[in-house]
C-alpha positions in Angstrom: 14.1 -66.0 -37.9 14.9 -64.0 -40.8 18.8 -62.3 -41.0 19.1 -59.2 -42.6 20.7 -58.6 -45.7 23.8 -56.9 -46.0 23.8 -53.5 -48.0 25.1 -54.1 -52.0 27.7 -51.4 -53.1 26.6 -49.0 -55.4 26.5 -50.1 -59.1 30.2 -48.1 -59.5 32.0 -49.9 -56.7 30.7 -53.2 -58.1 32.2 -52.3 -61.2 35.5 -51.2 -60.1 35.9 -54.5 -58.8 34.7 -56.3 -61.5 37.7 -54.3 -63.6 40.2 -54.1 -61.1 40.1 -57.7 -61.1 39.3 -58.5 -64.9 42.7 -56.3 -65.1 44.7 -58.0 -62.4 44.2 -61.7 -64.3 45.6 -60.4 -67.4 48.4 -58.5 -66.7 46.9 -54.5 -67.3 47.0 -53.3 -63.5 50.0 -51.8 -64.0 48.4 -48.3 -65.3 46.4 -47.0 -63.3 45.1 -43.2 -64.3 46.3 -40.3 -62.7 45.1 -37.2 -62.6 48.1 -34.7 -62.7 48.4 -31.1 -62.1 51.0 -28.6 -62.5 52.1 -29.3 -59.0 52.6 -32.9 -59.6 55.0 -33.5 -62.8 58.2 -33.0 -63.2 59.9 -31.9 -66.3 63.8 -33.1 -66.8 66.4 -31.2 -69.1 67.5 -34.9 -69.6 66.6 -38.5 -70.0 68.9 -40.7 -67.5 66.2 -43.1 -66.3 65.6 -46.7 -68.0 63.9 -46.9 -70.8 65.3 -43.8 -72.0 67.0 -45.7 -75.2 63.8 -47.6 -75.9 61.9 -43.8 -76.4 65.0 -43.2 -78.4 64.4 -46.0 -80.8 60.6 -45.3 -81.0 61.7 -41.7 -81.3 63.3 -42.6 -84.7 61.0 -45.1 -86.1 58.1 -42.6 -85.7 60.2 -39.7 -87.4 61.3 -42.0 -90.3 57.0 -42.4 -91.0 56.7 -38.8 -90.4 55.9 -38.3 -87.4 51.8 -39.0 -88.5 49.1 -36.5 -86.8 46.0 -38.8 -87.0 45.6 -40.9 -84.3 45.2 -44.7 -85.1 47.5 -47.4 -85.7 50.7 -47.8 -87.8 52.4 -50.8 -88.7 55.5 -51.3 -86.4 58.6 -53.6 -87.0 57.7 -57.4 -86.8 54.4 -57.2 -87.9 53.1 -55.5 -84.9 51.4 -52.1 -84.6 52.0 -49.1 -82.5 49.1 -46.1 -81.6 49.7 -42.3 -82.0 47.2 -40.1 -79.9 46.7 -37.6 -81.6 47.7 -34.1 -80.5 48.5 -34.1 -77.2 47.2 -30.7 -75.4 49.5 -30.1 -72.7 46.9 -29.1 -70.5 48.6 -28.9 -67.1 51.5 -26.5 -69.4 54.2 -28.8 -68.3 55.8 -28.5 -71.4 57.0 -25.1 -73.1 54.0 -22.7 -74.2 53.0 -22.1 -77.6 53.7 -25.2 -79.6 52.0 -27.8 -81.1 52.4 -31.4 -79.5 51.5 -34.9 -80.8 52.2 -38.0 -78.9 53.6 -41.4 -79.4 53.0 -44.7 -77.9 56.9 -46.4 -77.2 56.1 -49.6 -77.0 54.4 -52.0 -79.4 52.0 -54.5 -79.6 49.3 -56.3 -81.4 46.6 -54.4 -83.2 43.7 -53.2 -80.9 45.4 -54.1 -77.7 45.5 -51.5 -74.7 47.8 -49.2 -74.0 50.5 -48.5 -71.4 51.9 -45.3 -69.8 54.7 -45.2 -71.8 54.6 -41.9 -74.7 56.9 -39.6 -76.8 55.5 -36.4 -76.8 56.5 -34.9 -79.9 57.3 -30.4 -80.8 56.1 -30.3 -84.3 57.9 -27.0 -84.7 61.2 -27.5 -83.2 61.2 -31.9 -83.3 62.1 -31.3 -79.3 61.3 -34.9 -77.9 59.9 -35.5 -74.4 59.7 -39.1 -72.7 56.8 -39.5 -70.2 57.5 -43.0 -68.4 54.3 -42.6 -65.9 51.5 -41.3 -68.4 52.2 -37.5 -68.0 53.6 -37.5 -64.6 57.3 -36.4 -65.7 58.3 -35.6 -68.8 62.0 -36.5 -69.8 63.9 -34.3 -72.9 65.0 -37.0 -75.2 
């Protein structure tokens, strides 16, 4: 008697397991992207949530290189790096119109390691400071 075979998912969903748990066993589930639209992020006049001081420190240590444009890696405090993006677009015009952004990663780590949700997003006009927490969900004014 022969049993049928059960149906494979599609090449993508076998994948998305394949990450979700490659992820899960070493610790990079946390982020998960989002996509976010105007009606979805919130932008604060202030930063009261935690990790507010820990943008503030990464704040100053990425003014006192510069604030560097290019995106790649910069040597951090105890020998560990940190990763700028680049400019960041503000595509869902969260933030004020008609400035130039760049953003910073907070946290550091070693060299070639992924990244986590937490940025700076730097006015390179005005040096206004926003903390995003969640990857561009809300956006926090240093």
């Amino acid at each position: 008697m022969h049993t049928p075979r059960r149906p494979r998912p599609s090449w993508p969903v076998r994948l998305a397991a394949v990450l979700a748990t490659a992820m899960s066993l070493t610790g990079l589930a946390a982020v998960t992207p989002v996509t976010v639209t105007p009606a979805d992020a919130s932008v604060f006049g202030s930063c009261t949530v935690s990790r507010c001081s820990d943008a503030r420190s990464a704040r100053a240590i990425w003014a006192s290189k510069g604030y560097p444009t290019g995106r790649g890696w910069y040597s951090w405090q105890d020998g560990r790096y940190n990763y700028t993006g680049g400019r960041f677009y503000n595509r869902e015009g969260q933030l004020p119109g008609g400035a130039t952004y760049h953003e910073y990663d907070v946290y550091p780590r070693e060299r070639g390691a992924s990244r986590d949700a937490y940025r700076i997003v730097v006015n390179r006009s005005t040096g206004v400071t926003w903390f995003s927490p969640n990857h561009y969900t809300d956006f926090y004014r240093l």
